[in-house]
C-alpha positions as CSV (number, residue, x, y, z in Angstrom):
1,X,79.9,105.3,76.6
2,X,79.1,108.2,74.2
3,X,75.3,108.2,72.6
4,X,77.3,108.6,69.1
5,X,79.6,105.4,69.2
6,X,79.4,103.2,67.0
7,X,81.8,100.6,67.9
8,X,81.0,98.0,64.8
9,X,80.4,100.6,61.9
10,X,83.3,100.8,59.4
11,X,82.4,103.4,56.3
12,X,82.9,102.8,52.9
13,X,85.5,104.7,52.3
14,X,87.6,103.2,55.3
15,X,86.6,99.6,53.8
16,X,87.7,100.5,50.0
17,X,90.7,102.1,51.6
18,X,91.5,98.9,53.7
19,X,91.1,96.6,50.7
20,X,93.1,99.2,48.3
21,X,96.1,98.7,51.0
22,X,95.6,95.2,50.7
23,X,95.7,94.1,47.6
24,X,98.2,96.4,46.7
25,X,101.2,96.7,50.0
26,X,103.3,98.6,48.2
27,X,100.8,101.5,47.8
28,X,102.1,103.6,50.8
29,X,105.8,103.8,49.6
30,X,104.5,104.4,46.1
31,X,102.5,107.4,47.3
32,X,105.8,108.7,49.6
33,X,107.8,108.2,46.1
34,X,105.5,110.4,44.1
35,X,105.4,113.1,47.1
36,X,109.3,113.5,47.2
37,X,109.0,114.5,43.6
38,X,106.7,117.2,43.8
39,X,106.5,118.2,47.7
40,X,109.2,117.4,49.5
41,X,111.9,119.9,48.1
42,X,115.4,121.2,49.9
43,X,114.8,125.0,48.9
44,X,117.4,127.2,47.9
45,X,116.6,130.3,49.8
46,X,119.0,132.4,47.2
47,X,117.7,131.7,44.2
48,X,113.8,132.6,46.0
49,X,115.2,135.8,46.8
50,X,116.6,136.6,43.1
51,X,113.2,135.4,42.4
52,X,111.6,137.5,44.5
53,X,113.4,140.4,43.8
54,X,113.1,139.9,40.0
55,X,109.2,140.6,40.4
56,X,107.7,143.4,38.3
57,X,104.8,145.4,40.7
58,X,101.4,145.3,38.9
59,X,99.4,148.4,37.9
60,X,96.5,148.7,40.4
61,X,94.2,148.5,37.0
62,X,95.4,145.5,35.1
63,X,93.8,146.9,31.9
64,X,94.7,150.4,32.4
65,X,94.9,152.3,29.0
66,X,98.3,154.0,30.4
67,X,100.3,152.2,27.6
68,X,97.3,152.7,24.8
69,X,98.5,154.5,21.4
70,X,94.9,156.2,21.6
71,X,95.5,157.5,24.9
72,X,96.5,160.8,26.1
């Protein structure tokens, strides 16, 4: 048996999570739904390359007086 087990001891955060799940069952599927809008994405690896490719390259000194009327 390890020195650090603590067979009986349940956290906070694992109770509040617990009683969140039940009271509320459908909270898992809820959380799957919201991911498939955001995360879980087909990509279209065309378009990413026309994205991509459509990048302009940034001056090595973002405020670089190159384009300034006063400069010479």
């Amino acid at each position: 048996m390890s020195l650090f087990a603590r067979p009986h001891y349940t956290s906070e955060v694992t109770s509040f999570i617990e009683e969140l799940k039940a009271n509320k069952p459908t909270l898992e599927a809820e959380q799957r739904q919201g991911r498939a809008i955001w995360w879980d994405k087909k990509l279209d690896l065309s378009e990413q390359a026309d994205y991509l490719d459509a990048a302009v390259p940034q001056q090595p000194y973002v405020y670089g007086t190159s384009g300034h009327p006063n400069s010479k």
